[in-house]
DRENTORKOL-3810 file (N, C-alpha, C; in nm, 4 decimals):
REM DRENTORKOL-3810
@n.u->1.0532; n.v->1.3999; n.w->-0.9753; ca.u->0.9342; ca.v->1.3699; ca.w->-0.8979; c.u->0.9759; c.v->1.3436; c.w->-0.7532
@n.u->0.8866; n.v->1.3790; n.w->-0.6776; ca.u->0.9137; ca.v->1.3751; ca.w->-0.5259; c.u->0.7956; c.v->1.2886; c.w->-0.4242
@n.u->0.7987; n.v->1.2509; n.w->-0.3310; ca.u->0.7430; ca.v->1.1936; ca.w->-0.2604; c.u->0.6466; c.v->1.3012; c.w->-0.1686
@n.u->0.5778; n.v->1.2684; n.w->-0.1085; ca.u->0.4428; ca.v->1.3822; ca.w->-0.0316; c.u->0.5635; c.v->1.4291; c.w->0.1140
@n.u->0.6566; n.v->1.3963; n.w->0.1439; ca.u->0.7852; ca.v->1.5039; ca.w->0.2171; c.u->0.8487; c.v->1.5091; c.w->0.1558
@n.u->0.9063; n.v->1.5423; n.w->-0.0058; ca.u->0.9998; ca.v->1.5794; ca.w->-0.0600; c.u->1.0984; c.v->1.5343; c.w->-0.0606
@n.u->1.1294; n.v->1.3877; n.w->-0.1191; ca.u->1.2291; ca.v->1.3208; ca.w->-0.1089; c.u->1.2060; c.v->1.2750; c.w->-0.2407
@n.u->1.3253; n.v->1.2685; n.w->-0.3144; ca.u->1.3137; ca.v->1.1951; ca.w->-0.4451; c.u->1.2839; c.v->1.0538; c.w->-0.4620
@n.u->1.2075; n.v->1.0787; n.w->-0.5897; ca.u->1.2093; ca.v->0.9314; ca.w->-0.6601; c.u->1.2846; c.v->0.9103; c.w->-0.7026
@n.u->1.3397; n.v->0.7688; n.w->-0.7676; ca.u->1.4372; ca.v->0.7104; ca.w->-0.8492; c.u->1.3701; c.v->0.6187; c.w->-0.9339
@n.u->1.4039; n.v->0.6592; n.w->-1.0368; ca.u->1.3468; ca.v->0.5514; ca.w->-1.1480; c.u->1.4522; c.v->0.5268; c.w->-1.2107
@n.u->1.4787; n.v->0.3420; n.w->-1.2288; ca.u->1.5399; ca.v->0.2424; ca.w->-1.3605; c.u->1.4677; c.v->0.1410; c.w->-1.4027
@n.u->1.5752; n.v->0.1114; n.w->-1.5105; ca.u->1.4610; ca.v->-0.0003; ca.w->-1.5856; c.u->1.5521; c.v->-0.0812; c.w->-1.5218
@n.u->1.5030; n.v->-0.2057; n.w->-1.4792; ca.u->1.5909; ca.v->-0.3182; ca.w->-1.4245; c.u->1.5352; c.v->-0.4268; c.w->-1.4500
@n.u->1.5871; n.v->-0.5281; n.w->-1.4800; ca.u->1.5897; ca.v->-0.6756; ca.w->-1.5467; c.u->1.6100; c.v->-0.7981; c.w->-1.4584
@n.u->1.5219; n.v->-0.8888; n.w->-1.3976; ca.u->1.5240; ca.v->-0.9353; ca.w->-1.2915; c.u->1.4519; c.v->-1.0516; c.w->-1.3209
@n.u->1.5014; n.v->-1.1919; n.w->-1.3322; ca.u->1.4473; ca.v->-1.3324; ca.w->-1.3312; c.u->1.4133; c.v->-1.2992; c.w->-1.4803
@n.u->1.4759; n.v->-1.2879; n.w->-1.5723; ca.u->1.4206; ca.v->-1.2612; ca.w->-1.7648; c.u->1.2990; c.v->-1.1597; c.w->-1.7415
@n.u->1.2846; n.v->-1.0541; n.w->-1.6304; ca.u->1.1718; ca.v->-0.9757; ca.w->-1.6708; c.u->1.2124; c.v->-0.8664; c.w->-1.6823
@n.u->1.1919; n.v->-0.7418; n.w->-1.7534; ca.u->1.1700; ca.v->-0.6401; ca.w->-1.7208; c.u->1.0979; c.v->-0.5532; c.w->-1.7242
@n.u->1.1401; n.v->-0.4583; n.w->-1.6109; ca.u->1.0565; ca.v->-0.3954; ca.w->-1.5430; c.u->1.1066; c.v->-0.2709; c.w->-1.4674
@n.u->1.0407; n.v->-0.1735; n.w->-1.4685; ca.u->1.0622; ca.v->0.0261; ca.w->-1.4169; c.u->1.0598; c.v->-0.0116; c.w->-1.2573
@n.u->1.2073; n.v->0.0147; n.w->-1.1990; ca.u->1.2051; ca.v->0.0208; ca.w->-1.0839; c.u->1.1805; c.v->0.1735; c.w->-1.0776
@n.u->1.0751; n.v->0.2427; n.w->-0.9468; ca.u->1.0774; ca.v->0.3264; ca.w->-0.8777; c.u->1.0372; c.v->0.3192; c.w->-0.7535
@n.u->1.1192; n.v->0.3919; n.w->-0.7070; ca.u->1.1220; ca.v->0.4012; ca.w->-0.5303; c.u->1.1581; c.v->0.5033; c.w->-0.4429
@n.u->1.1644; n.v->0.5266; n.w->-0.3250; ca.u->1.1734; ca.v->0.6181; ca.w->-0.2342; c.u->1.2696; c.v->0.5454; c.w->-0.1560
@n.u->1.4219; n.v->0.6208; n.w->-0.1128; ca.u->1.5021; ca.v->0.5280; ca.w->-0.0001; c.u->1.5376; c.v->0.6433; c.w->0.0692
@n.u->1.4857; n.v->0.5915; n.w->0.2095; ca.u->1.4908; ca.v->0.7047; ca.w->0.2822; c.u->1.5848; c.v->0.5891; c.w->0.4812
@n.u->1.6113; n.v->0.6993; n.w->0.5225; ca.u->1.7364; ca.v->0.6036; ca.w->0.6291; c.u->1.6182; c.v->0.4700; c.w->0.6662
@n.u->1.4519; n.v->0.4520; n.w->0.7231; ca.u->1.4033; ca.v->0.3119; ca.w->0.7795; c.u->1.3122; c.v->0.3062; c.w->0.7324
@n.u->1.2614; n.v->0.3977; n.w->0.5745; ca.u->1.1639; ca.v->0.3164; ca.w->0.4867; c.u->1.1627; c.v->0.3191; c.w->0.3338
@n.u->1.1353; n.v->0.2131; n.w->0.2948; ca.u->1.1714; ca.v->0.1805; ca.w->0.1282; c.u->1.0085; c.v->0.1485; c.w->0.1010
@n.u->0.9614; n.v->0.1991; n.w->-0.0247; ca.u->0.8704; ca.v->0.1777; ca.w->-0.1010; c.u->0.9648; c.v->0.1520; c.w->-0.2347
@n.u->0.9153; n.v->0.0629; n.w->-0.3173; ca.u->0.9493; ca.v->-0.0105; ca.w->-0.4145; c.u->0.8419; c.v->-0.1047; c.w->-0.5117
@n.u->0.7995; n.v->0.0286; n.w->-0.6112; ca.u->0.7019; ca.v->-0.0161; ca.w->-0.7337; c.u->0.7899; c.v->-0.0972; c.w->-0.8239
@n.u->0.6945; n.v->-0.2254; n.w->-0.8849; ca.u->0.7990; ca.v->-0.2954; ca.w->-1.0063; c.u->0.6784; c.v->-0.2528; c.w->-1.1377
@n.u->0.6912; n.v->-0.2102; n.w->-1.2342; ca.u->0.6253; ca.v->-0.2143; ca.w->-1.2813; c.u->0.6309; c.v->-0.3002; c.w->-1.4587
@n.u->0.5445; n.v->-0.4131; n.w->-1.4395; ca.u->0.5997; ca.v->-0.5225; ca.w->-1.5631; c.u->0.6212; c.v->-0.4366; c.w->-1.6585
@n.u->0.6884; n.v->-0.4321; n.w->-1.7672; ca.u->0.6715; ca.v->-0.3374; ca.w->-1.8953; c.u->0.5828; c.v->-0.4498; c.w->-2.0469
@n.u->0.5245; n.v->-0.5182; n.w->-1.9728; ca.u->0.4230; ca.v->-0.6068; ca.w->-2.0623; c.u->0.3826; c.v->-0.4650; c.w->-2.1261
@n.u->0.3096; n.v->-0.5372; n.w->-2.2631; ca.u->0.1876; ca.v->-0.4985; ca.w->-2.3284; c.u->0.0406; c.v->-0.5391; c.w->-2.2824
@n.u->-0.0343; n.v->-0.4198; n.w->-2.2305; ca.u->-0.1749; ca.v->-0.4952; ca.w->-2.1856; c.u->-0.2614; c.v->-0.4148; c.w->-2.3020
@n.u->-0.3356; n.v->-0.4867; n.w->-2.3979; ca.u->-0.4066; ca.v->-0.4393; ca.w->-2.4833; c.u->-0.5170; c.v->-0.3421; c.w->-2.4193
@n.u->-0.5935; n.v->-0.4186; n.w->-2.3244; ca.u->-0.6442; ca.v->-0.3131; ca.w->-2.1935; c.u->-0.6241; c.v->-0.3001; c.w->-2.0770
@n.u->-0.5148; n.v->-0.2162; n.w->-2.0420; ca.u->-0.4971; ca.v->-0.1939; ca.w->-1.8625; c.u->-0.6147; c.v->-0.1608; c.w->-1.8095
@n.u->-0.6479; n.v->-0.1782; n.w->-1.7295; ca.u->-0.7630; ca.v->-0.1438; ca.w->-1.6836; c.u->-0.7616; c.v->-0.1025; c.w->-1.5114
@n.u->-0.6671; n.v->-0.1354; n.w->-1.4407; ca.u->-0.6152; ca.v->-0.0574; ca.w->-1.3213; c.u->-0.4315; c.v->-0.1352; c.w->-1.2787
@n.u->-0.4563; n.v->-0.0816; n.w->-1.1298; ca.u->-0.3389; ca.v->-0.1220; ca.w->-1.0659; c.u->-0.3652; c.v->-0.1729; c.w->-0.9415
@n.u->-0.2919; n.v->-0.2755; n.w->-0.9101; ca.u->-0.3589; ca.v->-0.3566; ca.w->-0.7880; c.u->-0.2052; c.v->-0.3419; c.w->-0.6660
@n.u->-0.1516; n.v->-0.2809; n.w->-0.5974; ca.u->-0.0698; ca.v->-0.2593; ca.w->-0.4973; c.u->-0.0700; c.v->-0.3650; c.w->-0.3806
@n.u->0.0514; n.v->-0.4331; n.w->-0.3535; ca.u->0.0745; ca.v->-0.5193; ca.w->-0.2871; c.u->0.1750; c.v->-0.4740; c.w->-0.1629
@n.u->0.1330; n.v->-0.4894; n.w->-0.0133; ca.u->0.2045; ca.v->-0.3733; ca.w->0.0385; c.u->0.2129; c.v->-0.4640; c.w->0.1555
@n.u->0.3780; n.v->-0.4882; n.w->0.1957; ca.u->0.4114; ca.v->-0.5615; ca.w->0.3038; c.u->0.4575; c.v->-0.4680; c.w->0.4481
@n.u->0.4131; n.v->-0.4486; n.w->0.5506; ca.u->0.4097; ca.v->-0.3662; ca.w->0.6589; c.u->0.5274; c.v->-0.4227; c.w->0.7431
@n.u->0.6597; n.v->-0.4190; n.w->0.7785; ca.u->0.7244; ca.v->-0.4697; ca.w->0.8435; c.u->0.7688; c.v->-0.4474; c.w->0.9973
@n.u->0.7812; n.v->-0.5235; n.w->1.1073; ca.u->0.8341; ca.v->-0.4513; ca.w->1.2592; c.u->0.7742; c.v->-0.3340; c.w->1.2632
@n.u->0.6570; n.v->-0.3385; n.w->1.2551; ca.u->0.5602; ca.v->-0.2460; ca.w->1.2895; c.u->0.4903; c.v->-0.2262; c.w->1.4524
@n.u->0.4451; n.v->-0.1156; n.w->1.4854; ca.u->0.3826; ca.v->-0.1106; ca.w->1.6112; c.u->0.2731; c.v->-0.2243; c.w->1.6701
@n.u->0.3232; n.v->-0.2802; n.w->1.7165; ca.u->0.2369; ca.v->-0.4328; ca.w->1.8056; c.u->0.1185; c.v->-0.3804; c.w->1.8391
@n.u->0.1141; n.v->-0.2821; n.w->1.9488; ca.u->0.0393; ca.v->-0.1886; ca.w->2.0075; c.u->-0.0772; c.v->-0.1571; c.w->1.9109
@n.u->-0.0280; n.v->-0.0913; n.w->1.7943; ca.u->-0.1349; ca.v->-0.0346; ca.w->1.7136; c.u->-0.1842; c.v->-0.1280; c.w->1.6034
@n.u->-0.1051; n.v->-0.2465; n.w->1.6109; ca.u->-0.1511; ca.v->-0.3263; ca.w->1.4885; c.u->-0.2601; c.v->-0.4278; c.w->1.5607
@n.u->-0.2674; n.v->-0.4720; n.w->1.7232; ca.u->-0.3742; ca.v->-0.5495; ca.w->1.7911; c.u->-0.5118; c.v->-0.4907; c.w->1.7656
@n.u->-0.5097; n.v->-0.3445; n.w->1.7263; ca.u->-0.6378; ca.v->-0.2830; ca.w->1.7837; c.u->-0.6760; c.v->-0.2382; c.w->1.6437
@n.u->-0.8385; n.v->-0.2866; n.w->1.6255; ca.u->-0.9091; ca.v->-0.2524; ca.w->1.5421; c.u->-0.9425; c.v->-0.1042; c.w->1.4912
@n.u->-0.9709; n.v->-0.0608; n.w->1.6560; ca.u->-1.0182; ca.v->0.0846; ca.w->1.6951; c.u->-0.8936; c.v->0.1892; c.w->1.6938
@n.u->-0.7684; n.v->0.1387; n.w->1.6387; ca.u->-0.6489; ca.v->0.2227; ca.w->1.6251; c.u->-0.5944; c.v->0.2288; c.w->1.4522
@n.u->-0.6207; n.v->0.1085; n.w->1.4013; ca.u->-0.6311; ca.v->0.0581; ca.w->1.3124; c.u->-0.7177; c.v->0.1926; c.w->1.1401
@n.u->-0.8565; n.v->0.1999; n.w->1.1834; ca.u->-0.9613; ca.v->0.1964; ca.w->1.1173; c.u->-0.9310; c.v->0.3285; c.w->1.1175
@n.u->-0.8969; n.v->0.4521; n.w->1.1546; ca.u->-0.8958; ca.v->0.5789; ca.w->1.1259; c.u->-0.7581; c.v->0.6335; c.w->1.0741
@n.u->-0.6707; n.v->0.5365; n.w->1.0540; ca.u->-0.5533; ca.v->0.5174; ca.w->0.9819; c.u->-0.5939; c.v->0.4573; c.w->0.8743
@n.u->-0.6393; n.v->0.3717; n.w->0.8304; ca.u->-0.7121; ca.v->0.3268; ca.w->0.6780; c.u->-0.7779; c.v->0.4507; c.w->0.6236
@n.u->-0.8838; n.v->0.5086; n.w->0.7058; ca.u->-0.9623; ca.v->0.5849; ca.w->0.6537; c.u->-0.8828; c.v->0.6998; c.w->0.6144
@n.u->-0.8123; n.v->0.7916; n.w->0.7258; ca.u->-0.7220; ca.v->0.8919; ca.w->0.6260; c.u->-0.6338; c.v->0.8754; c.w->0.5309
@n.u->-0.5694; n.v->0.7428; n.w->0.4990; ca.u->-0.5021; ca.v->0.7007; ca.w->0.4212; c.u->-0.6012; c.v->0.7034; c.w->0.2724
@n.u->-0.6708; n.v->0.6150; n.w->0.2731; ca.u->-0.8168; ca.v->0.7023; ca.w->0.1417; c.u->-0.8274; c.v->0.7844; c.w->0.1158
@n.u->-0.8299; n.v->0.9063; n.w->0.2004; ca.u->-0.8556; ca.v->1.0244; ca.w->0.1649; c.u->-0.7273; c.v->1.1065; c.w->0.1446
@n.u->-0.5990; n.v->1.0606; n.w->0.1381; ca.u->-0.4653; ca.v->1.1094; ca.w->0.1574; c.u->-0.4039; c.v->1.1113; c.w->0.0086
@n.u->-0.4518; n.v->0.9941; n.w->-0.0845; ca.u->-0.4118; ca.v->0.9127; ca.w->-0.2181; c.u->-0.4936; c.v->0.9972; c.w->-0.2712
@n.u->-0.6581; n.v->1.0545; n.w->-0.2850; ca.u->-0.7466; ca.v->1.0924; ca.w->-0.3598; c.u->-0.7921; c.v->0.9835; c.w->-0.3845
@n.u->-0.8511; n.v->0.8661; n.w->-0.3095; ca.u->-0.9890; ca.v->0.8271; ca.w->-0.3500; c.u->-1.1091; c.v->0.8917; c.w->-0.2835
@n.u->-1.2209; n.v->0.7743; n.w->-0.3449; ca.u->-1.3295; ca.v->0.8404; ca.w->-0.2939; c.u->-1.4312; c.v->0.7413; c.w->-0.2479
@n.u->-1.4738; n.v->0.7546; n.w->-0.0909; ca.u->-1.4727; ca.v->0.6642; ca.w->-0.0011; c.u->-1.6300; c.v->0.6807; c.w->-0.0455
@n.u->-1.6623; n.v->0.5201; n.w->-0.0114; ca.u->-1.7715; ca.v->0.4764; ca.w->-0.0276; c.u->-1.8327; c.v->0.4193; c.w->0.0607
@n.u->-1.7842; n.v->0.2885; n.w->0.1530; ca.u->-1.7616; ca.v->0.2567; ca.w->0.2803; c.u->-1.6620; c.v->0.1348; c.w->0.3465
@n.u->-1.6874; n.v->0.1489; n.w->0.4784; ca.u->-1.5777; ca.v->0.0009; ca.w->0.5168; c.u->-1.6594; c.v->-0.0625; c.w->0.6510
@n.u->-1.5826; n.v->-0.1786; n.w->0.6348; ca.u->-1.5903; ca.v->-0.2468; ca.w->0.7773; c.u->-1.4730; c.v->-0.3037; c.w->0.8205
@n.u->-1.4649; n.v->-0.3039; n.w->0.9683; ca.u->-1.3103; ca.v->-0.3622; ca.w->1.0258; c.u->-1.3777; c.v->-0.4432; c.w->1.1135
@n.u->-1.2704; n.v->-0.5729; n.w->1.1513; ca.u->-1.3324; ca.v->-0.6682; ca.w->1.2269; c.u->-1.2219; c.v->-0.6352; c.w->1.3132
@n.u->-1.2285; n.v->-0.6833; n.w->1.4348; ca.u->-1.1728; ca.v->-0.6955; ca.w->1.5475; c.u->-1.1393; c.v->-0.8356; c.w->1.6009
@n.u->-1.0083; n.v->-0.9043; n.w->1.5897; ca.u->-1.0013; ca.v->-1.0986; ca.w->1.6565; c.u->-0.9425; c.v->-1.0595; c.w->1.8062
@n.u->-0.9703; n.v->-1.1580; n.w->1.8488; ca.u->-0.9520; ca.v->-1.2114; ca.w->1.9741; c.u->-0.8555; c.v->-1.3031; c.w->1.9545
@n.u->-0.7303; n.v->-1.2539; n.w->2.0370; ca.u->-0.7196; ca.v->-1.1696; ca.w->2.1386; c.u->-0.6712; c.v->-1.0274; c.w->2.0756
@n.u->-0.5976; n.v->-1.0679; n.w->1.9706; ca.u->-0.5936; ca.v->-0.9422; ca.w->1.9012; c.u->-0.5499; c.v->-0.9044; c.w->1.7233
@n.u->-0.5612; n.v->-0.7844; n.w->1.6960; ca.u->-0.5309; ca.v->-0.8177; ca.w->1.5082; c.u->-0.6591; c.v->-0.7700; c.w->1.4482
@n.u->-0.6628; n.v->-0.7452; n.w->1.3358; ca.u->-0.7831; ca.v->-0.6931; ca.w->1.3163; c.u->-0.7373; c.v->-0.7132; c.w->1.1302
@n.u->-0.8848; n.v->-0.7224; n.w->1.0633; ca.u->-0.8963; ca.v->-0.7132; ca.w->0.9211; c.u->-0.9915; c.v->-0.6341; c.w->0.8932
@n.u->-0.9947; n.v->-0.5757; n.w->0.7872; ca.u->-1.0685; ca.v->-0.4785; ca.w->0.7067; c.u->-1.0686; c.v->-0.4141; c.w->0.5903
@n.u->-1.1859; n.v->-0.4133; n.w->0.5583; ca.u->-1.1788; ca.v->-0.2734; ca.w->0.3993; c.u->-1.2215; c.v->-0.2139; c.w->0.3646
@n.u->-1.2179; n.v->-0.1356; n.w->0.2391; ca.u->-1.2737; ca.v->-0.0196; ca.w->0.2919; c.u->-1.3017; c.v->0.0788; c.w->0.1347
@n.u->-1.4347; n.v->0.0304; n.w->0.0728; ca.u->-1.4853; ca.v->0.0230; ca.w->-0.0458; c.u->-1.4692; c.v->0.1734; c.w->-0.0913
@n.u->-1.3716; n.v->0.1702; n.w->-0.2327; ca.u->-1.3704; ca.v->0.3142; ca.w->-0.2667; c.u->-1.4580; c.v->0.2894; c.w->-0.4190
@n.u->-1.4570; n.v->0.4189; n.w->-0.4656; ca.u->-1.5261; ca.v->0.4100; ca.w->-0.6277; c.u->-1.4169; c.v->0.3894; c.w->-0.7227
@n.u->-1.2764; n.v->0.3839; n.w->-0.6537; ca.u->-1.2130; ca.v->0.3426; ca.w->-0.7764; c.u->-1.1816; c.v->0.1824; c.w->-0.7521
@n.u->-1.2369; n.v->0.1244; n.w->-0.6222; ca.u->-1.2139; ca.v->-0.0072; ca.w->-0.6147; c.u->-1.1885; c.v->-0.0191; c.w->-0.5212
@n.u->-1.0700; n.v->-0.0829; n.w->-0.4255; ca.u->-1.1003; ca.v->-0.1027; ca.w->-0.2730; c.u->-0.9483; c.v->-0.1413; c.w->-0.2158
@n.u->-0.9654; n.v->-0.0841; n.w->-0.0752; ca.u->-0.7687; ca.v->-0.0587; ca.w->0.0088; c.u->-0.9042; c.v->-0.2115; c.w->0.1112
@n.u->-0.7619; n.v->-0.2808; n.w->0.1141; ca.u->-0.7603; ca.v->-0.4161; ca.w->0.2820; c.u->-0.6722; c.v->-0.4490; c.w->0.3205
@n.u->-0.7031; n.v->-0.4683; n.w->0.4260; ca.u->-0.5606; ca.v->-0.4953; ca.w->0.5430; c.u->-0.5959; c.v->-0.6543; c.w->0.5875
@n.u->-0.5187; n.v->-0.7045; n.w->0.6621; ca.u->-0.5184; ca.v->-0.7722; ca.w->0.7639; c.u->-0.3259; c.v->-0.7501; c.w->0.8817
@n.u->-0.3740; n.v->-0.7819; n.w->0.9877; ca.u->-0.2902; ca.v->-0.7458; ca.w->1.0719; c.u->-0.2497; c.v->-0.8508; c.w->1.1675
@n.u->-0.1491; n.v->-0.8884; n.w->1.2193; ca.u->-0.0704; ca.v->-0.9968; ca.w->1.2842; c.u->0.0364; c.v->-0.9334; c.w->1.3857
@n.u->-0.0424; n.v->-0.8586; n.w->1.4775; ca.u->0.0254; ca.v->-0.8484; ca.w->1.5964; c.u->0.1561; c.v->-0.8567; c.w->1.6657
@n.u->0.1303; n.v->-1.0861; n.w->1.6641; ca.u->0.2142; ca.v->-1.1195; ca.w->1.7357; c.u->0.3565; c.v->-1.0926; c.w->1.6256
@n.u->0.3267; n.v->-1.0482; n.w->1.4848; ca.u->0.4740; ca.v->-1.0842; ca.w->1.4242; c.u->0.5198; c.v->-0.9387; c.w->1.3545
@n.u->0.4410; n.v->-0.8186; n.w->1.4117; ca.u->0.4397; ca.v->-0.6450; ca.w->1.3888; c.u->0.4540; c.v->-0.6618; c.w->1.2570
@n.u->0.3759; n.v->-0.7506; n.w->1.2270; ca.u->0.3255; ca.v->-0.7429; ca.w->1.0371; c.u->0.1575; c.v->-0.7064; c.w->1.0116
@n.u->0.1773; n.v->-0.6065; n.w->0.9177; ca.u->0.0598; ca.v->-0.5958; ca.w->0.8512; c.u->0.0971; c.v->-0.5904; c.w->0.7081
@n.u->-0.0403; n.v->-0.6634; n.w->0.6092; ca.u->-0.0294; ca.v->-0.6771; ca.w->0.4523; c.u->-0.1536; c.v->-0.5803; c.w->0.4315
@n.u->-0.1521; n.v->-0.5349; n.w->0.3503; ca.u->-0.2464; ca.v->-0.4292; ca.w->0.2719; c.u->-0.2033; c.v->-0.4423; c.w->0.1340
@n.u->-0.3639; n.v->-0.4107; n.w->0.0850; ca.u->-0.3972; ca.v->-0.4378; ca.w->-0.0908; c.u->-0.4809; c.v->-0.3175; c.w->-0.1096
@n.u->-0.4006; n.v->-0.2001; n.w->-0.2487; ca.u->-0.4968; ca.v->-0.1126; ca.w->-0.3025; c.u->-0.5075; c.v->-0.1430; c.w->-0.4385
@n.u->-0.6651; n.v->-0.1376; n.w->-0.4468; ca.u->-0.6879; ca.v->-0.2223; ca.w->-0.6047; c.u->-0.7385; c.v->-0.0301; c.w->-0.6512
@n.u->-0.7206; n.v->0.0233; n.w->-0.7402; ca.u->-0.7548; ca.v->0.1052; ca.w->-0.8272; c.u->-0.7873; c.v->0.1098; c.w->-0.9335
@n.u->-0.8789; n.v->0.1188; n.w->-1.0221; ca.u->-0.9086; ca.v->0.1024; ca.w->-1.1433; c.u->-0.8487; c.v->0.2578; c.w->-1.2011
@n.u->-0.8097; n.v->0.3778; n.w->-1.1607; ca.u->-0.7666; ca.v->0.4894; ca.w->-1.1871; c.u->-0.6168; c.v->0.4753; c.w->-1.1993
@n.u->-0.5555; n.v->0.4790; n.w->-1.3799; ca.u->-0.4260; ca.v->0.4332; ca.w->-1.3985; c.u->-0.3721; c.v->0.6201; c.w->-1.3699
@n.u->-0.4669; n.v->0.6627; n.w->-1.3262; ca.u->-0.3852; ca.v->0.8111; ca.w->-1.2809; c.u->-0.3435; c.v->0.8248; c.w->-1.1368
@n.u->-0.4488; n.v->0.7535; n.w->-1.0386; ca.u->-0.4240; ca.v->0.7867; ca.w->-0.8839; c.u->-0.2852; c.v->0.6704; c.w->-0.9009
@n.u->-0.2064; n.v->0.7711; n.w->-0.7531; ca.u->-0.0658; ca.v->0.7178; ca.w->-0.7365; c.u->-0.0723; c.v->0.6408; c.w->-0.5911
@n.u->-0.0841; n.v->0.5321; n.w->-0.5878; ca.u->-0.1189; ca.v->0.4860; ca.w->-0.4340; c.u->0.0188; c.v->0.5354; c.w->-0.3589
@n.u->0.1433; n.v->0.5855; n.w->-0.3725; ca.u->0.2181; ca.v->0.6466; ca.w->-0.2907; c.u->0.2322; c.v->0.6704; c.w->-0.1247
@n.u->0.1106; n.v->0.7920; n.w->-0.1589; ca.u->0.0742; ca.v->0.8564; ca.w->-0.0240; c.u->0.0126; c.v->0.7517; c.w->0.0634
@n.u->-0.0592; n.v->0.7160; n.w->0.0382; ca.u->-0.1517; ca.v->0.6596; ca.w->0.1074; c.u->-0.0494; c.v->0.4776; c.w->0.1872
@n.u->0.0199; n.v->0.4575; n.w->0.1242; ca.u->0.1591; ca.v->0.3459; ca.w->0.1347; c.u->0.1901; c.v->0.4228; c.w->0.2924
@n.u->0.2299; n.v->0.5592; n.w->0.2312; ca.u->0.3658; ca.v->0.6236; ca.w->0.3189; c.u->0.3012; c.v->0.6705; c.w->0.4931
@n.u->0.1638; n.v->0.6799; n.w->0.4275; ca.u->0.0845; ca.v->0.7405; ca.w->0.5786; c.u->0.0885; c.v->0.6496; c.w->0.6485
@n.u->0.0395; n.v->0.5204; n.w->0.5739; ca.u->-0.0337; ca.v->0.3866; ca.w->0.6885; c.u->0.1262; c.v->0.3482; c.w->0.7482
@n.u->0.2380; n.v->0.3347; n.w->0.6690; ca.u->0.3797; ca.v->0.3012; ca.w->0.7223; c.u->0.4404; c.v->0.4280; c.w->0.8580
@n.u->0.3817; n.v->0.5283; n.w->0.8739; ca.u->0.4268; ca.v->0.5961; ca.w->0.9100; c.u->0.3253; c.v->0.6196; c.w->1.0569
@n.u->0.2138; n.v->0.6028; n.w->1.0496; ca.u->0.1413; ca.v->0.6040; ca.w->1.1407; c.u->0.1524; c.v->0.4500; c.w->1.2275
@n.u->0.1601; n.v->0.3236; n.w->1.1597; ca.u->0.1719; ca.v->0.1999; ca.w->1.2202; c.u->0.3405; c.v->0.1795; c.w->1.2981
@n.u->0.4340; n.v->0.2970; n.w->1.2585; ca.u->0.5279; ca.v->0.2802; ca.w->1.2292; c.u->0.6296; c.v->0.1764; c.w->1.2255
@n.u->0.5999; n.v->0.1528; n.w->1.0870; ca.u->0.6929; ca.v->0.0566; ca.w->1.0367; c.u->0.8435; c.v->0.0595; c.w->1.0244
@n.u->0.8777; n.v->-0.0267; n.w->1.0849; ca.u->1.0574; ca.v->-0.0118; ca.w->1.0559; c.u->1.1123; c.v->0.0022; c.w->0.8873
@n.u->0.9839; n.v->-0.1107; n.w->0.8130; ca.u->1.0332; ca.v->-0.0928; ca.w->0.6478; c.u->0.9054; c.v->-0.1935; c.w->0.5939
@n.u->0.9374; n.v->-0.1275; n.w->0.4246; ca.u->0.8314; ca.v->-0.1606; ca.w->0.3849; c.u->0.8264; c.v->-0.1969; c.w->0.2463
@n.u->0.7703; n.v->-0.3049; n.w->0.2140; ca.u->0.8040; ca.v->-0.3295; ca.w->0.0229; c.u->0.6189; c.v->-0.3007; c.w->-0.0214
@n.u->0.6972; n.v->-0.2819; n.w->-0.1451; ca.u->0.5203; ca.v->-0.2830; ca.w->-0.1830; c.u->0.5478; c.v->-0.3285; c.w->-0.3622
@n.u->0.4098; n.v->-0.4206; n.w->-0.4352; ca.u->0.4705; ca.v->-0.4194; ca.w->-0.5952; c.u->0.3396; c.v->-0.3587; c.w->-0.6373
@n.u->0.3597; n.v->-0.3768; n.w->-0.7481; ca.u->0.2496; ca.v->-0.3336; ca.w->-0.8184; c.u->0.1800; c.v->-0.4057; c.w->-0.9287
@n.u->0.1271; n.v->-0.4334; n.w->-0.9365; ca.u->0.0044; ca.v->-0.5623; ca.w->-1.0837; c.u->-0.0232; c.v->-0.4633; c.w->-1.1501
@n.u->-0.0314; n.v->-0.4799; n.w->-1.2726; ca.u->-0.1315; ca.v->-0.3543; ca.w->-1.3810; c.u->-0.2290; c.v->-0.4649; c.w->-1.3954
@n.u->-0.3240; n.v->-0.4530; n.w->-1.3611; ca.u->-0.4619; ca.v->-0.5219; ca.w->-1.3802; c.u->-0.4961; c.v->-0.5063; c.w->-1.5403
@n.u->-0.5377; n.v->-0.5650; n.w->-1.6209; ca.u->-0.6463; ca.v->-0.5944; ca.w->-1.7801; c.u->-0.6099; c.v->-0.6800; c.w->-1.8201
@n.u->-0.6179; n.v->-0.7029; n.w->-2.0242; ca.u->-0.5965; ca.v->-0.8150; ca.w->-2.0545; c.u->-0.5642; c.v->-0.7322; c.w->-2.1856
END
């Protein structure tokens, strides 16, 4: 399996604090994506909730709402969801939060400028869509120096 530029995945099972759990990831020379995925039993999974840390990222583009919001939006449409709608706020003096309602559930940001951090959350109820792409665009457009991300299997 390959990444949306053709770079391999790596998958192990790795064992970490008594848990384990399917490492896969992308290591590429200044960005790392890194799914954990619990190997629990969920009687019903019912989605995946993506936890995505934005690191030494563009200051510039992370102050502005209006730079912000059309980078979310192609990022939606990059993964295969299917956009429903959003709103982005704009702070003073600068930074911006937003989200951005899909039918399989919903991508949000918030953004911190002064520290070229942004956090983003994709909740999916579709245990088929691969939030991947949509990770690799927003890291690549904000450009991030590096980037972790985990993963929740949402049910019970």
């Amino acid at each position: 399996m390959e990444d949306i530029s053709g770079h391999p995945l790596r998958k192990d099972r790795i064992r970490h604090q008594g848990i384990e759990a399917l490492w896969r990831g992308i290591e590429r020379e200044s960005l790392t994506i890194v799914y954990q995925y619990p190997l629990m039993e969920l009687q019903q999974p019912l989605g995946r909730h993506t936890l995505v840390e934005y690191i030494e990222a563009d200051r510039e583009i992370l102050s502005a709402a209006s730079l912000l919001e059309p980078i979310l939006l192609e990022a939606v449409r990059v993964c295969g969801a299917t956009y429903i709608a959003h709103q982005v706020n704009q702070f003073e003096p600068y930074g911006a939060s937003g989200v951005v309602l899909i039918a399989e559930s919903h991508l949000s940001f918030h953004s911190w400028p002064e520290h070229g951090y942004m956090a983003m959350d994709l909740f999916t109820c579709s245990l088929e869509m691969d939030p991947t792409a949509a990770i690799q665009y927003v890291a690549e457009r904000i450009r991030a120096a590096r980037f972790t991300s985990q993963v929740i299997t949402r049910g019970f």
